[in-house]
N, C-alpha and C positions, 0 to 999 in steps of 0.2 A: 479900915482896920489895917495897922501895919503888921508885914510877915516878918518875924524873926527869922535870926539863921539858923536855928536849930527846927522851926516848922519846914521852911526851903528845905534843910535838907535829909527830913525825913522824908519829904514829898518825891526828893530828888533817888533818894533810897527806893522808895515804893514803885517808883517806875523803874529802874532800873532789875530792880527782881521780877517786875510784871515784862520785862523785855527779856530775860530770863526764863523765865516761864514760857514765854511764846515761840523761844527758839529752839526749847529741847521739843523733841518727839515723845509724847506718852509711852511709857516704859522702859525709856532708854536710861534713867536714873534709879539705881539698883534701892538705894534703904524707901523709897517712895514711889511704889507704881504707878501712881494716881498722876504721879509728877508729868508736866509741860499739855501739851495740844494732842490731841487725838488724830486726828488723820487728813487726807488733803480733801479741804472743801471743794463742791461742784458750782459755788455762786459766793456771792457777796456776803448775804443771809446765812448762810450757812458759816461762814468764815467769822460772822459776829459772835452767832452761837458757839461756835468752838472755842474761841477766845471769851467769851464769858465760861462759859465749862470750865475753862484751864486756870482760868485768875478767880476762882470761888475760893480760895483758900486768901489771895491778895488780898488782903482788910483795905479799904477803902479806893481801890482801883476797880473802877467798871470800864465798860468797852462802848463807844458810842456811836461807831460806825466802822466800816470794813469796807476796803475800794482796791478791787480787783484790779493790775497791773499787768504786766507781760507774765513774768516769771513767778511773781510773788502779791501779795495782798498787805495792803497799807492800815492797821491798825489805830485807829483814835481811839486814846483811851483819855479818863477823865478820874483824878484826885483832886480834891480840895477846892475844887472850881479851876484848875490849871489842866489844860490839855497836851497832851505829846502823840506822837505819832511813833509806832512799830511797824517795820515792813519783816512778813515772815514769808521763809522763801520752803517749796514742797517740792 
C-alpha cells in the first residue's frame, strides 16, 4: 500500500500534537484542564500509563513503551503502523 502525502502528513500532525501533549503539565493549559501529562512517574510503567492518560483525546496515537533515561523518559508512540519517539523531561 502506498502512503500519500496528505496520509504522511496527517500522521506527521498526530505526533506532533501527541509530542504536545506530552510536554505540557496537566493544568498548566487554562480553556482545558484535562490538557498534557499528570505528574512525575516513579518507573517506566507508570510513565506508559500516564502517556496513555494524556493522549486519550489523541485519535489514533497510542503509546507502546516508556524507557527511563537520566533526567527524562523516552516515549514510543505508534500511528498508522509508524513509530516515533518522545522524550519528556519532569
Amino acid at each position: 500500500m502506498v502512503q500519500t502525502n496528505a496520509a504522511s502528513a496527517d500522521e506527521d500532525e498526530a505526533f506532533e500534537n501527541a509530542k504536545r501533549i506530552l510536554n505540557s503539565k496537566k493544568g498548566s493549559f487554562y480553556p482545558e484542564p484535562e490538557y498534557g501529562i499528570a505528574a512525575n512517574p516513579s518507573d517506566e510503567s507508570e510513565a506508559a500509563c500516564l502517556a496513555g492518560e494524556a493522549l486519550k483525546s489523541a485519535d489514533g496515537v497510542f503509546v507502546a513503551a516508556a524507557e527511563k533515561m537520566e533526567n527524562a523518559y523516552k516515549i514510543t508512540l505508534i500511528a498508522n503502523g509508524k513509530e516515533r519517539t518522545v522524550n519528556i523531561e519532569f
